[in-house]
C-alpha positions as CSV (number, residue, x, y, z in Angstrom):
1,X,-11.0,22.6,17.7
2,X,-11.7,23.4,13.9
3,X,-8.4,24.2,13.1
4,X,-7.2,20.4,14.5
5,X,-10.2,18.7,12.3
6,X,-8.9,20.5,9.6
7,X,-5.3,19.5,10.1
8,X,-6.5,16.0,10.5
9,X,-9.0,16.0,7.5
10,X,-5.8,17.3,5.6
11,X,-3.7,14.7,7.1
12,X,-5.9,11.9,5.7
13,X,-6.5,13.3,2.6
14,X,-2.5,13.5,1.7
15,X,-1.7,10.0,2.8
16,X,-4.5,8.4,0.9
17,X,-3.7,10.3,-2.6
18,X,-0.7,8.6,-2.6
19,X,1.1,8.5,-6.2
20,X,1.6,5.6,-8.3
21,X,5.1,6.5,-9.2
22,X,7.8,4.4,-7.1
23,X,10.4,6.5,-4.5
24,X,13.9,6.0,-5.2
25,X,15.4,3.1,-5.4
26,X,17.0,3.1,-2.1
27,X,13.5,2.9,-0.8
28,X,12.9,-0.6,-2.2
29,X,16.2,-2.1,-0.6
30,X,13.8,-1.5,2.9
31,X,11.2,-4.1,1.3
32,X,14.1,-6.8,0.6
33,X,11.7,-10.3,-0.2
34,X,12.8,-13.6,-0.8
35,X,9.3,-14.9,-0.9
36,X,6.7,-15.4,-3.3
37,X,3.7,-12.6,-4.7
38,X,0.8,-15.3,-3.5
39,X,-2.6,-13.8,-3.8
40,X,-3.5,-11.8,-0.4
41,X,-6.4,-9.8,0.6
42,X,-8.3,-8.7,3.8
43,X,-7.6,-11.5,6.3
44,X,-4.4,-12.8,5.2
45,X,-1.2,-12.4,7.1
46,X,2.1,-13.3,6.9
47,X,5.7,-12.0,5.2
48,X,4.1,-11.3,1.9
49,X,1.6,-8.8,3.9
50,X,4.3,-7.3,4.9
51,X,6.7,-6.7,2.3
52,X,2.9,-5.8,0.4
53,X,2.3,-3.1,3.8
54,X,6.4,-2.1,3.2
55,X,6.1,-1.6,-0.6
56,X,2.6,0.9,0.1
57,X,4.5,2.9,2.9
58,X,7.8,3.5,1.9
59,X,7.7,3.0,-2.1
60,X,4.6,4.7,-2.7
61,X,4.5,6.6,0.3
62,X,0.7,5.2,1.7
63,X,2.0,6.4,5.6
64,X,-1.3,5.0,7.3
65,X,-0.5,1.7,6.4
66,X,1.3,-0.1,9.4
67,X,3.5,-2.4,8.4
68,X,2.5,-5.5,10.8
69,X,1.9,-8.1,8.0
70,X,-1.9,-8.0,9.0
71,X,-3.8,-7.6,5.9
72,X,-6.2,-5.0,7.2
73,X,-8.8,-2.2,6.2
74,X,-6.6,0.6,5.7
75,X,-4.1,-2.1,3.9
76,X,-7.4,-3.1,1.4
77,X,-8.7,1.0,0.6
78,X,-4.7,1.6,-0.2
79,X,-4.4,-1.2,-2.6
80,X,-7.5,-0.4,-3.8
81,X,-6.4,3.5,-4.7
82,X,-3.0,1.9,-6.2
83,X,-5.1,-0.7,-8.4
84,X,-7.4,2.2,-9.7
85,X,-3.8,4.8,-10.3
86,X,-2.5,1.3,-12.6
87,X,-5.5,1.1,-14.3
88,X,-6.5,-2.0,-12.8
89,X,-10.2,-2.9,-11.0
90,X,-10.0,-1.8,-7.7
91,X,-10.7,-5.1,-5.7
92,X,-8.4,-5.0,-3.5
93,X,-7.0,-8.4,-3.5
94,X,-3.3,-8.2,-4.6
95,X,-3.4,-10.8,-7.4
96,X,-0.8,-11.3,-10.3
97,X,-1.4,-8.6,-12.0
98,X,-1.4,-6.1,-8.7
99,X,1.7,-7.3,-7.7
100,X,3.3,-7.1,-11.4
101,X,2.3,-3.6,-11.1
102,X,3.4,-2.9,-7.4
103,X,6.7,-4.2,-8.8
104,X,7.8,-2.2,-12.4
């Protein structure tokens, strides 16, 4: 039993230390979006949650996040960890300036 808590506690730990350098670019073809970069935070939903959910899980490699274009908790703490590695306040909402960041 101790040695699966530890495998999970290490499991959380690496997908929420995600790095604020971009994958390849081959990763960011996956998160293809013709849309705009409205302003979304907890409660939204919609394609820009998505592509927002696609851009944390396969550019910067936030696994957790499901991308379901529900703009959830676990979707919030990982913007929140990318706004803080940008420099940014850690609000949470993607704004302008999170999603000129998401985007470099």
């Amino acid at each position: 039993m101790a040695a699966v808590l530890a495998a999970t506690a290490l499991t959380v730990t690496a997908t929420t230390t995600a790095s604020a350098t971009p994958a390849p670019v081959a990763e960011w073809r996956l998160c293809m979006f013709l849309g705009g970069h409205p302003s979304v935070q907890k409660g939204s939903g919609g394609e820009a949650v998505r592509h927002l959910q696609c851009i944390l899980n396969e550019v910067y490699r936030f696994q957790n996040v499901t991308v379901n274009g529900v703009f959830e908790e676990v979707t919030e703490a990982s913007v929140k960890t990318l706004q803080r590695q940008f420099g940014l306040t850690g609000t949470g909402v993607v704004d302008a300036a999170t999603w000129t960041a998401l985007h470099p």
